[in-house]
N, C-alpha and C positions, 0 to 999 in steps of 0.2 A: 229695478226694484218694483213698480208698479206696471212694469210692463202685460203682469200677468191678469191685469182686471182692465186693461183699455179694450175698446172705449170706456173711457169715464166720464160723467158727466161734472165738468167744473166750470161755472160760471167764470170766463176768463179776466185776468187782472189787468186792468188801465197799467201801461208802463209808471214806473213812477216820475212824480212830476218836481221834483227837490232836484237843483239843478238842469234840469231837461234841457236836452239839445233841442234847438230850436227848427222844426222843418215846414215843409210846408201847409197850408190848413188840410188840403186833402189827405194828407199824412194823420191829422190832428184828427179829423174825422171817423180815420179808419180804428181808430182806439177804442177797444172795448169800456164796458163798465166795470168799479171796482168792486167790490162789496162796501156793504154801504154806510154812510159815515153819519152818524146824528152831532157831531163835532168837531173839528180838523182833526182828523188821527185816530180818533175813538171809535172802534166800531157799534153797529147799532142793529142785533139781525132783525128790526122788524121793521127796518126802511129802507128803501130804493133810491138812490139818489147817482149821476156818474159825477166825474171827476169835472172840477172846475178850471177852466184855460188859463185863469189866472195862477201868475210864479207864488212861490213860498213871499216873496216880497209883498206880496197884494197888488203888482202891477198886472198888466193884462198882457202875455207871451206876445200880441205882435202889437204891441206900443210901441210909438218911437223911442229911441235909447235917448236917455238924459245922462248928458257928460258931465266929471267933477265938476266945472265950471259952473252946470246951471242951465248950459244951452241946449236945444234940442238940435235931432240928427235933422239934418235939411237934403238928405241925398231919397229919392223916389225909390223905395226898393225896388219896385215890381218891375221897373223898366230896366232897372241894372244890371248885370252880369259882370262876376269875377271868375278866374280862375284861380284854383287851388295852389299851383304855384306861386301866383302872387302874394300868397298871403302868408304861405310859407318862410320864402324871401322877407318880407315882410316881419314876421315873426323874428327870423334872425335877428335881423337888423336895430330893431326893437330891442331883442336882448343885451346887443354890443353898447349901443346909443346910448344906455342909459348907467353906462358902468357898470354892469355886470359881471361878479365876480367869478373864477373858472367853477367855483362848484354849483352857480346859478345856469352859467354857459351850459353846462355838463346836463344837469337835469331836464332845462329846456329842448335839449337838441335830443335828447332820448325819446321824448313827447314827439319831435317835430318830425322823427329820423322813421318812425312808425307809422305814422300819417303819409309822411314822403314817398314810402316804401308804398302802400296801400294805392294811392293816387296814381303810382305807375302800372299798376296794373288794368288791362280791360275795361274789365268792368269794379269800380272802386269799390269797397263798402261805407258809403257817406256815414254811418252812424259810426263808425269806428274810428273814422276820421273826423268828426267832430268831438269824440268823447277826447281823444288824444290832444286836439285843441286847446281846447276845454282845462285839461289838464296843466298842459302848458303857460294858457292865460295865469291861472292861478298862481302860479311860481312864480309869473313876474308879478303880478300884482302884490303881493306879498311883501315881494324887494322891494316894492316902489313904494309900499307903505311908510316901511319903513326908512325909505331914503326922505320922505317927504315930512315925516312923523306926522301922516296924515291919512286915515284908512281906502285905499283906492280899489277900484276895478275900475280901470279904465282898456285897458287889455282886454278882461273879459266884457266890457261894452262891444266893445269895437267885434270881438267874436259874434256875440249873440245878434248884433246889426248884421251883419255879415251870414248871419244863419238865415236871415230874417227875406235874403230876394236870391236870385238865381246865380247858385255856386257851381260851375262844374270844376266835379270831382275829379275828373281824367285830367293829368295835367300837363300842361302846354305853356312851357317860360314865354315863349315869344306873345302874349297877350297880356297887357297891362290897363288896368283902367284905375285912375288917378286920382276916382272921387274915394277910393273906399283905402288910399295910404293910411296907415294911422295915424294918429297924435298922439304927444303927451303932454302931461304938463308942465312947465316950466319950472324948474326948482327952486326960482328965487323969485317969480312972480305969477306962479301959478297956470298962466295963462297957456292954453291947448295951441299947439305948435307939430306941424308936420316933421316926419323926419325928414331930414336932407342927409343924401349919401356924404357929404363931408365931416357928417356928424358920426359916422359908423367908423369906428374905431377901436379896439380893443383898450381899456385905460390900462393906463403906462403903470401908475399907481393906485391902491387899492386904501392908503391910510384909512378915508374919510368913510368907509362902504364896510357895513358888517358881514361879517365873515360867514354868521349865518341866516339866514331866513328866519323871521318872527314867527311866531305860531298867534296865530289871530284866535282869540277865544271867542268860544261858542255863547249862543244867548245863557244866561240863567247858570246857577252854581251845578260845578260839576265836581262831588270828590270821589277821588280816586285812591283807590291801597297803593301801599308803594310799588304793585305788581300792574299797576294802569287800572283793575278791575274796578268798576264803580260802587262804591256803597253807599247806599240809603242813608243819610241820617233819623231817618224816619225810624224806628225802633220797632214797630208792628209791621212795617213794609217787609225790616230787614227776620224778620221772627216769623212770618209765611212766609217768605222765600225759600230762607234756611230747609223749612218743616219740608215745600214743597220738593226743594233737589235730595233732599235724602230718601221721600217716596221714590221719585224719580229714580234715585241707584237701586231701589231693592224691586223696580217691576211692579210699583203699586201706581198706576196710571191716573185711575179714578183718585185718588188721595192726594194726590201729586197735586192735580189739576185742580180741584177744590183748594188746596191750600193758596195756589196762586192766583185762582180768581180772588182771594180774601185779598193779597199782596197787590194784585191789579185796580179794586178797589180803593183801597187805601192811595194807590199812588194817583190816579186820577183825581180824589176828593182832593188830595193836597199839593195839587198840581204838580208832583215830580214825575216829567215827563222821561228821564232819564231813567227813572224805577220802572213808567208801563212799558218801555222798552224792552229794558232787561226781560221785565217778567212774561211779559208778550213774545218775546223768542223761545221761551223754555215752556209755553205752553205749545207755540210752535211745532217743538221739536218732539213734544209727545204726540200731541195730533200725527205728525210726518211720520215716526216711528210704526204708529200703529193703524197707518193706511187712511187716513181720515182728511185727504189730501185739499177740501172745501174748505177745513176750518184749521189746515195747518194755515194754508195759503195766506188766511183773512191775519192769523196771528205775527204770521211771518210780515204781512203787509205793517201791519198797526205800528210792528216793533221799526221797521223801517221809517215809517213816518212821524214816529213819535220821538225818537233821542233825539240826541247831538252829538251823538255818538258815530265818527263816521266806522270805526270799525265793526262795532255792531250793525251799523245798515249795511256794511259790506257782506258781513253774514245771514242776516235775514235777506236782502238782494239776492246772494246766490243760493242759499236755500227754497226759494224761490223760483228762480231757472231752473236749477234741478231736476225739483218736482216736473217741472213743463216740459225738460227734455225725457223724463222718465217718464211722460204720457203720451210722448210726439207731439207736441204743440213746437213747434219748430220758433215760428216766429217771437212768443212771450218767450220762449225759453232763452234766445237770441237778446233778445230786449236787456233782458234783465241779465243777463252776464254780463252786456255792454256798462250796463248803469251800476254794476257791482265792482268791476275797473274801474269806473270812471273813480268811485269812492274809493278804492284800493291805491287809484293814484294819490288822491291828495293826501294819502294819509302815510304814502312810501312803502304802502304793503306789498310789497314785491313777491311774496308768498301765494297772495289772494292772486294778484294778474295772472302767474303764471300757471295756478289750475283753473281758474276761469279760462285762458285763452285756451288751453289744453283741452277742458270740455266741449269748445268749439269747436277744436279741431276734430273733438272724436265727431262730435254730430257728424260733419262733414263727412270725415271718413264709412260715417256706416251710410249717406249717401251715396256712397261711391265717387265723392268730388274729388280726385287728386289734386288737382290745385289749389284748394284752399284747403285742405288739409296740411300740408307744406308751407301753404301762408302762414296760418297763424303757430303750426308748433313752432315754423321758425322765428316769428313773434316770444313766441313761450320760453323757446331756448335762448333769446340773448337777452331778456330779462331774469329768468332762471340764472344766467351766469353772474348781472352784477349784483348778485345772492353771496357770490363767493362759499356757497354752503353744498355741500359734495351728496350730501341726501339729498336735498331740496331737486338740484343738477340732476342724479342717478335718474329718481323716478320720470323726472320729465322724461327723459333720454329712453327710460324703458318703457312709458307710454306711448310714445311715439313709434319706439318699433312695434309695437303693438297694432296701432293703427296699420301701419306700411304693410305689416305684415297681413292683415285682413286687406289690405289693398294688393297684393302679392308685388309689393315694392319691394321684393325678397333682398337684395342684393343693400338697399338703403337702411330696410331693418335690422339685418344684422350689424351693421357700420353702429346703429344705435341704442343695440343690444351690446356693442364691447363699450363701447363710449358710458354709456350706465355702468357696465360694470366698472370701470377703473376709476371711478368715481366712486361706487360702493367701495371701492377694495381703499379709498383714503379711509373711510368709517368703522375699515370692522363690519363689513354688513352681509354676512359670509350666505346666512339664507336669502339675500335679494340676489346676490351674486349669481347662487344657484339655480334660482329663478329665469335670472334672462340666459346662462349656458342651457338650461332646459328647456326657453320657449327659441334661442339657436336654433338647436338640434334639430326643433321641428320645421325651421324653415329650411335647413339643410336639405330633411327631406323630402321638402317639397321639390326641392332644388335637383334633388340626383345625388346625393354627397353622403352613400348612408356611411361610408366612413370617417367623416366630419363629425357627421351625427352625434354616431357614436360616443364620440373620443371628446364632442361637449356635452352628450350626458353623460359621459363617465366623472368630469369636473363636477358638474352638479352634484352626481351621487358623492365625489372624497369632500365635499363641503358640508354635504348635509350630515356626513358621519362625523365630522368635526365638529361639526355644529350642536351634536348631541339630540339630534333632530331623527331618532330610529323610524318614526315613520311616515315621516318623508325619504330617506334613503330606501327603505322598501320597498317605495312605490316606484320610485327611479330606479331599482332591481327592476321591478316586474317588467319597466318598458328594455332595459337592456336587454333583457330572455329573449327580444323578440329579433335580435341583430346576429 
């Protein structure tokens, strides 16, 4: 989309720092500036200021971790070393320990199963492997709030310690180092207690252990329509907003935009920070539409920083990336998919992971990396599947031949050009169907198969006649004339 004015000049964005995986300072270092802040979240264009090391907590990113308890960590990062297996293991074990139930089992090991996968390869992607962590802590933590009826991260402590000195990523079981086992708490006396392998057990009985996971609420009131959408109680917030998305449908850019800086306004004087979100995405989203890629970026940032909203920072995150891979900024654009996942996980958006990881895989592919192009759609496809949703499934399935197919993985593309379609064909979805028999054909003939070809653009063309779709069928006339 913006490919056609790079170079562009964008001041590039600080990763964001709301949950950050923790790496090392020279990592921290290599961080650009954000645009610039005269108040947490609020932008300010007539100040310079970069991002502070300090977490959303007001703690300082390489403090030592303070455990429920009270105690601090006593173990010397800098001279430590674990391996990624262990912690994995670890992780398990953690899960079982602590009675967890199969659909805690379940969600945890999908986290761990990704990371696992990642670790065996070469060269790992650490930051993928700690968002998937990351993710995992949080699931239990959650359980364990509620087993305790006491608000915990002690899981995600032990993570973030563990970010904090030297992990290798490549993983090797045969290394064990003893200082970095976890603890938990003890349930009937609080007190932090290592696991012992005897304690790893799957419970026999489930009575006492709720069925589901708590949903932890966010700071500060959040109401929502019975559709999840957030509404203002504000009445003038909610009277520019309205004004500004109805500019917005008819193409009135400038109108649009004035009504929601009124709406932005309004929501920072009365501190609903839930409103400068909202409305800070949909000024976003006019910016980004209309190439103004500086101050989509600043808007897309604010609205990410300002909710409590994880699934609007999942969309302002990836609108974000986007932008970055649509200018070849490789690495922010990388960044922020990771950290748009990260968000997509805790919130079960299974939708958002798997065209974020798919984005990924396209970058890759238009580098010519085969390998991790394969990594992550096959990341994308078996999150895509526990979708259970046969569209959702199709397009991954037909982007990815996509990709193969610009990698002349001819012979795997097709495999998942039929696989989308039978997936379209549970839908009803007669013009996507057409779509991947028509981009077949073309790998057909790359292949030598114009009789293949043929006979799947001929499928294309009797779908698109059914389809009622005359000129689409036209146009797949004109390529048959040529066989």
């Amino acid at each position: 989309m913006y490919n056609s004015i790079y170079p562009v000049q964008i001041k590039p964005y600080v990763p964001p720092q709301t949950k950050k995986q923790v790496g090392s300072k020279d990592e921290e270092q290599e961080s650009s500036q954000s645009s610039d802040l005269n108040r947490e979240g609020h932008s300010n264009p007539n100040a310079t200021s970069p991002y502070s090391s300090v977490n959303p907590d007001g703690k300082s990113a390489y403090a030592r971790q303070e455990f429920p308890n009270g105690k601090k960590s006593t173990i010397d990062y800098s001279k430590s070393k674990v391996n990624i297996a262990q912690i994995l293991t670890d992780f398990k074990n953690t899960a079982l320990a602590i009675g967890s139930p199969p659909n805690i089992i379940q969600e945890v090991d999908q986290y761990l199963g990704m990371a696992e996968t990642e670790s065996l390869k070469n060269e790992p992607d650490k930051k993928l492997i700690q968002s998937n962590l990351k993710n995992a802590s949080n699931v239990l933590d959650k359980f364990i709030s509620v087993t305790l009826n006491k608000k915990s991260k002690v899981v995600e402590n032990w993570i973030d310690a563990l970010f904090l000195q030297q992990v290798n990523y490549k993983s090797d079981p045969t290394t064990v180092n003893e200082d970095f086992l976890v603890k938990l708490p003890d349930k009937e006396t609080g007190d932090m207690k290592p696991i012992s392998q005897n304690l790893v057990q799957k419970p026999e009985t489930q009575e006492e252990i709720p069925a589901q996971t708590p949903v932890i609420q966010t700071e500060g009131p959040v109401q929502k329509a019975s559709n999840g959408v957030y509404i203002p109680e504000n009445e003038n917030i909610r009277k520019a907003f309205i004004q500004g998305k109805k500019f917005a449908a008819i193409n009135e850019p400038q109108k649009a935009l004035n009504a929601f800086k009124t709406a932005l306004e309004e929501a920072i004087s009365t501190g609903d920070t839930n409103a400068e979100g909202m409305v800070c995405f949909e000024m976003g989203q006019i910016y980004d539409k209309n190439d103004n890629l500086e101050d989509a970026l600043k808007y897309y940032h604010q609205a990410h920083k300002a909710s409590n909203d994880n699934n609007l920072k999942v969309k302002a995150l990836y609108s974000m990336a986007s932008i970055y891979n649509d200018v070849v900024y490789f690495e922010p654009a990388m960044e922020h998919y990771f950290a748009a996942i990260s968000y997509a996980g805790e919130t079960e958006n299974l939708n958002a992971q798997t065209k974020a990881l798919s984005d990924i895989a396209d970058m890759y592919a238009e580098r010519y990396d085969i390998p991790n192009t394969y990594e992550y759609y096959g990341m994308a496809k078996n999150i895509a599947l526990e979708t259970q949703n046969n569209k959702v499934m199709g397009a991954i399935w037909s982007r990815s031949g996509d990709s193969l197919a610009l990698l002349n993985e001819n012979v795997n593309a097709l495999q998942d050009y039929k696989a989308s379609t039978q997936f379209y064909e549970q839908t009803d979805s007669a013009m996507k169907m057409a779509k991947n028999y028509e981009k077949a054909s073309e790998v057909m003939l790359k292949l030598g198969n114009r009789t293949k070809a043929k006979s799947l653009l001929e499928k294309a063309q009797k779908l698109a006649v059914n389809a009622d779709n005359e000129q689409y069928a036209q146009q797949l006339n004109k390529h048959l004339s040529v066989f």
